[in-house]
C-alpha positions as CSV (number, residue, x, y, z in Angstrom):
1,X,-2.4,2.3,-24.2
2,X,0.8,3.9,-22.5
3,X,1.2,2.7,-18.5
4,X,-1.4,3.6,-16.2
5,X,-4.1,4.2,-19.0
6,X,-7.5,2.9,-19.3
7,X,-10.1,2.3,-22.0
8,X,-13.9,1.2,-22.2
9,X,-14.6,-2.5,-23.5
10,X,-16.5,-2.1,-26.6
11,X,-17.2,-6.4,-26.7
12,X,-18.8,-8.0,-23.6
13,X,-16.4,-11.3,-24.4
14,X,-12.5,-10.8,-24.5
15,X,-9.4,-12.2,-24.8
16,X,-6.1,-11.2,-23.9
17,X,-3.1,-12.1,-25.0
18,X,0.4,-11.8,-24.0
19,X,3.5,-12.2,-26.0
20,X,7.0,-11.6,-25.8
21,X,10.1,-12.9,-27.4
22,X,9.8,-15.9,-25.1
23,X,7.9,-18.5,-24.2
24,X,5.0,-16.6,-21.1
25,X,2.9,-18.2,-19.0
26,X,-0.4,-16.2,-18.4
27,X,-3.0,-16.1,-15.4
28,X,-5.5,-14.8,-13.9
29,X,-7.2,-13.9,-11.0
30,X,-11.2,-13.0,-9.9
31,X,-11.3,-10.0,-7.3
32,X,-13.5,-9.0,-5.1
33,X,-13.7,-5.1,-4.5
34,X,-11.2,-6.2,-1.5
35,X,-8.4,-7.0,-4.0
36,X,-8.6,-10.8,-3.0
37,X,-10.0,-13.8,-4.8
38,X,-12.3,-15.6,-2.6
39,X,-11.3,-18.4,-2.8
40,X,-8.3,-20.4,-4.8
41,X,-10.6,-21.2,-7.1
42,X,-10.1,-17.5,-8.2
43,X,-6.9,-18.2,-9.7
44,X,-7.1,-19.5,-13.8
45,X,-4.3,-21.2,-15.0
46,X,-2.6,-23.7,-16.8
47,X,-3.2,-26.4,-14.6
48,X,-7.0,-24.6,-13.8
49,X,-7.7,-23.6,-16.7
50,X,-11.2,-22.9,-16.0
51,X,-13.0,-20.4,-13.7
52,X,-16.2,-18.4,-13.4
53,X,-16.6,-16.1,-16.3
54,X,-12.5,-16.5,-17.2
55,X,-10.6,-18.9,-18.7
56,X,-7.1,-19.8,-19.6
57,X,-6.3,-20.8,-23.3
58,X,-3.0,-22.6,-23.5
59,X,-1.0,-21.3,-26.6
60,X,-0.8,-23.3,-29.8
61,X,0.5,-22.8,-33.3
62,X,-0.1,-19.4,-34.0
63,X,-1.4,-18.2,-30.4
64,X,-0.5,-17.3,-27.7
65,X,-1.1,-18.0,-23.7
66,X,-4.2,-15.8,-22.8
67,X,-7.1,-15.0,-20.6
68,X,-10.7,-15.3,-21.9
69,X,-12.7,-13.4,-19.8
70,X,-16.8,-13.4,-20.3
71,X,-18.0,-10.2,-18.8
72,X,-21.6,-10.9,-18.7
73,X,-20.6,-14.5,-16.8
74,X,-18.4,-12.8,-14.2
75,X,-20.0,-13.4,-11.1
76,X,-21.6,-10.8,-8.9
77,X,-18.8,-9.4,-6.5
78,X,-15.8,-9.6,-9.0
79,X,-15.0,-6.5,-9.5
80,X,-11.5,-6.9,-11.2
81,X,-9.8,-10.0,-13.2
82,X,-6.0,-9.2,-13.1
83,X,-4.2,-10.8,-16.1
84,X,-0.6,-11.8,-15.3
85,X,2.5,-13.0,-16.8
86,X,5.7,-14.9,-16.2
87,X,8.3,-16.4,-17.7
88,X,8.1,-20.1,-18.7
89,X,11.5,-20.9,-18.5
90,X,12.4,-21.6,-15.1
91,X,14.5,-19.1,-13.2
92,X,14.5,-16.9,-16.4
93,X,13.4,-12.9,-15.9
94,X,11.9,-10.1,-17.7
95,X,15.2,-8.5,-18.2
96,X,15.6,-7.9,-22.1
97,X,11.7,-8.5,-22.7
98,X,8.8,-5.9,-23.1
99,X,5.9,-7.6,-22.9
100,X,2.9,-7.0,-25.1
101,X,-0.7,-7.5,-24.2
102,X,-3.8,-7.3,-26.8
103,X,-7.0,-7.6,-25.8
104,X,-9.1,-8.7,-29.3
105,X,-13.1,-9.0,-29.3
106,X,-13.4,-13.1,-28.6
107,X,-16.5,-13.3,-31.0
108,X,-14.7,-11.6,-34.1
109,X,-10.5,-11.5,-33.2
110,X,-10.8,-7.5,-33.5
111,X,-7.7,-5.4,-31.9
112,X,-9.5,-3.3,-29.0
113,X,-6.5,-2.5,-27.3
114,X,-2.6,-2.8,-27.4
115,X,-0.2,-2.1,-24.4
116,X,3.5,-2.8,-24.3
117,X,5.2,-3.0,-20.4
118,X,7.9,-0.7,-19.7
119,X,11.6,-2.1,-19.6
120,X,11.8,-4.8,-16.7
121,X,14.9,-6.2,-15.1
122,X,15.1,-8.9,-12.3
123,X,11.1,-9.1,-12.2
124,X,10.0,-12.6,-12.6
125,X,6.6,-12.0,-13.2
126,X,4.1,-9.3,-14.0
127,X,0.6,-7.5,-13.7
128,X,0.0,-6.9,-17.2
129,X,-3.4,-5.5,-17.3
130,X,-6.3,-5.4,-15.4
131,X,-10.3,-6.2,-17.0
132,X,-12.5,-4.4,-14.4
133,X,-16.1,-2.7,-13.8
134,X,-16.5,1.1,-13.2
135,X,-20.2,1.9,-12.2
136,X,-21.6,-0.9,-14.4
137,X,-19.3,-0.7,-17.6
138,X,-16.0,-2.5,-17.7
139,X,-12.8,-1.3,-18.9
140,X,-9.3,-2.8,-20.0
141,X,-6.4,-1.0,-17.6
142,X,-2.8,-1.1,-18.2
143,X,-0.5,-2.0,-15.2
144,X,3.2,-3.1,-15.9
145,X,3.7,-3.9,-12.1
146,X,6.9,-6.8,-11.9
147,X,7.2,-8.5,-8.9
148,X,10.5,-10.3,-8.0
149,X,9.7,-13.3,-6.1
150,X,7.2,-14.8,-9.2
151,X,3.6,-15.9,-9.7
152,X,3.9,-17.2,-6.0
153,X,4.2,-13.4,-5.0
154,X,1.1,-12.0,-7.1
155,X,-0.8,-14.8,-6.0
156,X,0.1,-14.7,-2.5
157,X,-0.4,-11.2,-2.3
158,X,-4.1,-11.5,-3.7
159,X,-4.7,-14.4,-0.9
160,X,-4.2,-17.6,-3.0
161,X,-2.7,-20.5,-0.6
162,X,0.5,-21.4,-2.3
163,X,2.0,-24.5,-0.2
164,X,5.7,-24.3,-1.4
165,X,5.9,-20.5,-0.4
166,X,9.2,-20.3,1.8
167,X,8.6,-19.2,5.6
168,X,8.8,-15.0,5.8
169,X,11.7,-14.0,6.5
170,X,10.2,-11.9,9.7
171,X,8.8,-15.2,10.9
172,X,12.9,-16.8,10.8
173,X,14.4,-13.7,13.3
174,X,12.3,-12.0,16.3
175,X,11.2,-8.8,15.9
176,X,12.8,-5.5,16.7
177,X,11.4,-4.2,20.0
178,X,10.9,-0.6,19.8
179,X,13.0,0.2,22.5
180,X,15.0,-2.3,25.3
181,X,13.3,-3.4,28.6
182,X,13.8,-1.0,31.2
183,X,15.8,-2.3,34.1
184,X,13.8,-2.5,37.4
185,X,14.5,1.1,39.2
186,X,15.4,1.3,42.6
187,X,12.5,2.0,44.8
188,X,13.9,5.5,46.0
189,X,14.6,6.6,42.5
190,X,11.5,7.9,40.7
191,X,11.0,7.0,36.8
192,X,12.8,9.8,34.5
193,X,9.8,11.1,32.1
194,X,8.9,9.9,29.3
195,X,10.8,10.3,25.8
196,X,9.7,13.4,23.5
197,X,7.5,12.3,20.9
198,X,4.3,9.3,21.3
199,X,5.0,6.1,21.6
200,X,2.9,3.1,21.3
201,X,2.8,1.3,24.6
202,X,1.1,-1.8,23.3
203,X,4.4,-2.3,20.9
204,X,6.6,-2.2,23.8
205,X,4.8,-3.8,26.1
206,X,4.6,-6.7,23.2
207,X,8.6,-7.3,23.6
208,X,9.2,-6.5,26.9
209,X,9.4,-9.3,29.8
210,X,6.8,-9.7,32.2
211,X,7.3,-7.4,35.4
212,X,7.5,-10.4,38.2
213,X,4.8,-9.8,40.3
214,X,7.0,-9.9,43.6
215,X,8.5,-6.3,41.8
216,X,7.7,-3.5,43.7
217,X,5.2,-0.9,41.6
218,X,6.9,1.6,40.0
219,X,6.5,5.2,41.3
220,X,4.7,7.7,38.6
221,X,6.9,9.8,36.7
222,X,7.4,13.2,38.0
223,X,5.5,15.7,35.7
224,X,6.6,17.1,32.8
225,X,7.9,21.0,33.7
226,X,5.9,23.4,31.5
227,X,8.7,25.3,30.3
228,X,9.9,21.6,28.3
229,X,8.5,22.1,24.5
230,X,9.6,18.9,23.9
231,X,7.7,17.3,25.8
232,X,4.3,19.5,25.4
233,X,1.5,17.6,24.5
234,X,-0.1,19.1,20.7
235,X,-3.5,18.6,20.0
236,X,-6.4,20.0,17.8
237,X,-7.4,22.6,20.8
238,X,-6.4,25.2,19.0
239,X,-7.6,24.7,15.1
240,X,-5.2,23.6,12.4
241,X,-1.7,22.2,13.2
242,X,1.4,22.8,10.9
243,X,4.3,19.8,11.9
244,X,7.5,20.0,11.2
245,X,9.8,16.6,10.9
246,X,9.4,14.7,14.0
247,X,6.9,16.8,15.1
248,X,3.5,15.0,16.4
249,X,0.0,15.9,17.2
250,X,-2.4,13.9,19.4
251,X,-6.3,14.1,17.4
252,X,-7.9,14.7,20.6
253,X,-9.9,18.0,21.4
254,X,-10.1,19.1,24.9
255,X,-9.3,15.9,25.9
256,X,-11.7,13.7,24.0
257,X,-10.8,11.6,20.4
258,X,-12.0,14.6,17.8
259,X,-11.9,12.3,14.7
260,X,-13.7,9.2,13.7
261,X,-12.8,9.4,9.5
262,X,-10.0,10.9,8.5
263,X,-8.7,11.6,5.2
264,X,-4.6,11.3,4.6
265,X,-4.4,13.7,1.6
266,X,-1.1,13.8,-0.1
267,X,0.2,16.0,-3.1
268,X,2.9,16.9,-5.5
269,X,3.8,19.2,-8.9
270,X,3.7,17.3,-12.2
271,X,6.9,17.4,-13.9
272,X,8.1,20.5,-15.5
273,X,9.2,18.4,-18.8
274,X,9.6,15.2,-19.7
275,X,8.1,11.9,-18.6
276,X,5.1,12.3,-16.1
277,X,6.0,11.9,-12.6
278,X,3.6,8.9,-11.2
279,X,3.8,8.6,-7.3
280,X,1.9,6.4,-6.2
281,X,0.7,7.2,-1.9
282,X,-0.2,4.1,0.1
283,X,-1.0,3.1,3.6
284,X,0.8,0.6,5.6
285,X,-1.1,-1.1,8.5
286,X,0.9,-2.9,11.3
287,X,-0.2,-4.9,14.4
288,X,2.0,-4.3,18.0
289,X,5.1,-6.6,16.4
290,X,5.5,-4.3,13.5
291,X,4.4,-7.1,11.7
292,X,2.0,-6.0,8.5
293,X,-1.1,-6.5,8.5
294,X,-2.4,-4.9,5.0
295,X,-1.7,-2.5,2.4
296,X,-4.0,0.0,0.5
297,X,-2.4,0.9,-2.8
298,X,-3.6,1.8,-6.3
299,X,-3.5,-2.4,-7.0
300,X,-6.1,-2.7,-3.7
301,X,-8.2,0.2,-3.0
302,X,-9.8,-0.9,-0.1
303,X,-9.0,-3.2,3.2
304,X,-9.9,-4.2,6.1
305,X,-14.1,-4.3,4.8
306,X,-13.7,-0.6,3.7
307,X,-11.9,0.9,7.2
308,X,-9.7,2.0,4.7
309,X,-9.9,3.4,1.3
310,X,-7.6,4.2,-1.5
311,X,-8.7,7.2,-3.8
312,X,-7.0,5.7,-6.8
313,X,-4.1,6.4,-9.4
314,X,-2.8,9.8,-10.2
315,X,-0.3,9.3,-12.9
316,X,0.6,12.6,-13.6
317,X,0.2,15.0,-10.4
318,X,-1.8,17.3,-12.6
319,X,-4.9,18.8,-11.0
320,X,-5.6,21.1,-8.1
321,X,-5.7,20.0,-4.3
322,X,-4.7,16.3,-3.3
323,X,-3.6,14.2,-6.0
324,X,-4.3,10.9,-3.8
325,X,-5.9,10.6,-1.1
326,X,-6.4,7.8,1.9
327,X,-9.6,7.7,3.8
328,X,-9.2,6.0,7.3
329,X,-12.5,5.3,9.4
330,X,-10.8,4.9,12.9
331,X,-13.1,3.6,14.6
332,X,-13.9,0.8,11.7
333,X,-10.4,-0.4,12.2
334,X,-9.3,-4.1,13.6
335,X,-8.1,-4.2,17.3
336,X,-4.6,-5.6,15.9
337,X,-4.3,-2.4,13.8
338,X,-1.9,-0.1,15.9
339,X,0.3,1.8,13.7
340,X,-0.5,3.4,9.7
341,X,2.1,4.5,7.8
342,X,1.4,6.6,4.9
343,X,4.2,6.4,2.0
344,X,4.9,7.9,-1.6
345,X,6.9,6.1,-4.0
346,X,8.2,7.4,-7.5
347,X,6.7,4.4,-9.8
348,X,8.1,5.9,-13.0
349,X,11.5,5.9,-11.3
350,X,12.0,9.8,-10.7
351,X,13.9,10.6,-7.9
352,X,12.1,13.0,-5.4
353,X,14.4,15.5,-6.0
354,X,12.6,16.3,-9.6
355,X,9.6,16.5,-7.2
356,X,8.0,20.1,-6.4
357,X,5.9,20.7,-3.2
358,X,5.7,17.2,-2.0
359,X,2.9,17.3,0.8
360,X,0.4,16.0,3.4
361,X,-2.3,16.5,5.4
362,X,-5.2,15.1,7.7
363,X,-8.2,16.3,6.8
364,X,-11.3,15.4,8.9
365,X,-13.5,13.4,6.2
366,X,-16.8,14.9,7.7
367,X,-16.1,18.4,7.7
368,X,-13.7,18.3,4.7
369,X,-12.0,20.7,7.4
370,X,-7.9,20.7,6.8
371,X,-6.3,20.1,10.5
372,X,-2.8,19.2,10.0
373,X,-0.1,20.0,7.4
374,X,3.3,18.6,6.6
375,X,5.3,20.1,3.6
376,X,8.2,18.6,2.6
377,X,10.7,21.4,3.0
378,X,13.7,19.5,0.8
379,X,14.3,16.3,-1.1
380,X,16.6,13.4,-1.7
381,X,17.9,12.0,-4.8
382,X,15.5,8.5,-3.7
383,X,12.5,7.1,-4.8
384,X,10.4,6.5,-1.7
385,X,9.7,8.7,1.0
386,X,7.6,8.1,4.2
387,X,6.0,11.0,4.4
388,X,3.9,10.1,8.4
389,X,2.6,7.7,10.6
390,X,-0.7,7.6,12.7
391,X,-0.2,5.2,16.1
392,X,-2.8,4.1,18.5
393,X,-1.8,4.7,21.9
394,X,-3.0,2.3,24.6
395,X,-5.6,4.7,25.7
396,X,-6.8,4.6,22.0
397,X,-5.7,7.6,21.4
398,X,-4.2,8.0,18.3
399,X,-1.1,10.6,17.6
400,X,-0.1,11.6,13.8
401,X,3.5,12.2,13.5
402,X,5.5,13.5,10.6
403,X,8.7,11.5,9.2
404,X,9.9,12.5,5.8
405,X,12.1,10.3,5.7
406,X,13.7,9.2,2.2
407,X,14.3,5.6,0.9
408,X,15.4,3.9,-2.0
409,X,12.0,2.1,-3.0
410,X,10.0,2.4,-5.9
411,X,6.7,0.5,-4.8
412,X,4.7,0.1,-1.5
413,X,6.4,-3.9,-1.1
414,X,9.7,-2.2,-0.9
415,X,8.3,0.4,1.7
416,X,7.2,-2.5,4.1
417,X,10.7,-2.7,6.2
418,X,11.5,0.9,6.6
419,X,8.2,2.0,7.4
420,X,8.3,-0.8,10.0
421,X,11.3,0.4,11.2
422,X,9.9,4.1,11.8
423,X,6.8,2.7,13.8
């Protein structure tokens, strides 16, 4: 299998084993259709070797570390055993080493399926492959994904408690306010209008100072003069909205919240020649800190019980119309949810500037009915770009706004500070 491929399980009992010209250890973890275990009792390994329809085999003379996994024990609500790797050598990386997973028929020691990573470099540990179930059948897919802070990371990021995890670094500095605290104005002077483009209050108001309550109100801002573009207010009054960088539209309709799903569909040209080009779109959810709350990515399809959901894995960009796309049920989302930020990154390492016609768009997921459009008019030799962000206003409104912006990141981990930083 080459990267991103998949193939049917022809035994109901496998085993897969990872080798490499040094010593692996090899894991793995029971998913729900949430991407988390349920519990830590989800997570097989050396030192719990045995879980609920997987188990670890330790290597001995002649074998290898590897998964067992028993399809027809795997207990309803598993939907996915992710098979990982790391080295066993302490401190060592994947630099040098490809890899190789084969997944043999446990009854008879049959090949099924072979799949080598792609070269690696500081990545300490790895998603080799994932065993999971596709409207009843299950199928072998193969993921190469290297993480850089270890097991720890995977197993973190799939909600197993690891103790010896450092703090986060956000948790060590205080967050960023989104803009300073306003001095106290005079009480003659009126308040100067607001700042082109939306803002969140909730995020400001989450850094800002208490107003004392001896303070004297603050007299409303003068309204905004007609003839100020800037500071016009777009909607969906008037049918479909083309933006153009920075531009924003609120998804109301004379004056009420038009949308309740919406669909983030995003799109790009296959490469002309040579290797694919796999981007990979995601969704980046943050609470009024710009602290992250969740990710939906081709590793973890849905969050947040199914508010949102992940299309899946384009690894080519061939096909007509949206090559991923993001489904957002607004009104399904948590309270703490007030700012998604929708991102591309070039997993096969391309920079966007071998990207044709880049794109998004908000379509309303009842109607299939396209109401906004942002085409990416030029590129940067980077391999991340965050293409928009949707933030809930205080009134709970919620205001789409194009960024393009360009970053050097080749996963949705890497995209977690900028995108922060453009809430």
């Amino acid at each position: 299998m080459t990267q991103g491929g998949n193939a049917p399980l022809t035994a109901a009992r496998v085993t897969v084993e990872v080798t490499a010209p040094k010593a692996l250890d090899v894991s793995g973890l029971l998913l729900t259709e949430a991407g988390k275990v349920r519990s830590d009792d989800d997570f097989v390994f050396y030192n719990a070797p045995n879980g609920p329809g997987v188990t670890h085999r330790p290597a001995a003379a002649g074998s290898p570390d590897a998964i067992i996994v028993d399809t027809a024990a795997v207990p309803a609500g598993i939907s996915k055993i992710v098979v990982t790797a790391s080295p066993d050598e302490a401190g060592a990386t994947f630099a040098g080493i490809e890899p190789t997973a084969t997944v043999r028929d446990a009854a008879t020691g049959e090949v099924l399926v072979t799949f080598t990573s792609p070269a690696l470099g500081r990545e300490t540990a790895l998603i080799v492959v994932e065993v999971y179930q596709r409207n009843g059948a299950w199928k072998v897919r193969a993921v190469g994904q290297g993480y850089a802070n270890g097991l720890a990371g995977i197993a973190t990021d799939f909600g197993v408690s690891v103790d010896d995890q450092p703090a986060p670094a956000a948790a060590a500095a205080p967050v960023t306010p989104v803009a300073p605290p306003a001095p106290a104005p005079a009480p003659a002077a009126p308040t100067p209008p607001p700042a082109a483009g939306p803002l969140d209050p909730r995020l400001a108001m989450a850094s800002a100072p208490p107003m004392p309550q001896s303070a004297p109100p603050m007299p409303p801002a003068p309204p905004a003069a007609a003839t100020a573009p800037s500071l016009t207010k777009v909607t969906l009054d008037k049918g479909r909205v083309s933006l153009t960088k920075g531009g924003s539209v609120s998804l109301e309709k004379d004056g009420k919240p038009f949308l309740s799903s919406i669909r983030m569909g995003l799109g790009w040209e296959p490469a002309g020649r040579g290797r694919n080009i796999d981007l990979d779109a995601s969704c980046l959810a943050f609470d009024a800190k710009r602290e992250k709350l969740d990710t939906a990515w081709f590793m973890k399809l849905g969050i947040f019980n199914g508010a949102i959901v992940h299309s899946g894995d384009n690894l080519t960009g061939e096909g007509g119309g949206d090559d991923e796309s993001i489904t957002v049920h607004l009104n399904g989302l948590p309270p703490e949810v007030c700012g998604l930020v929708f991102v591309v990154n070039s997993f096969s390492g391309q920079k966007f500037t071998e990207v044709k016609n880049a794109y998004c768009r908000l379509v309303d997921a009842g109607s299939n009915q396209e109401l906004v459009r942002f085409d990416l008019t030029h590129s940067e030799s980077r391999t991340g770009v965050v293409m928009c962000k949707l933030v809930r206003q205080y009134s709970g409104e919620w205001v789409m706004t194009a960024i393009g912006e360009y970053v050097d990141a080749k996963t949705a981990r890497a995209m977690v500070k900028p995108a922060a930083s453009m809430l």
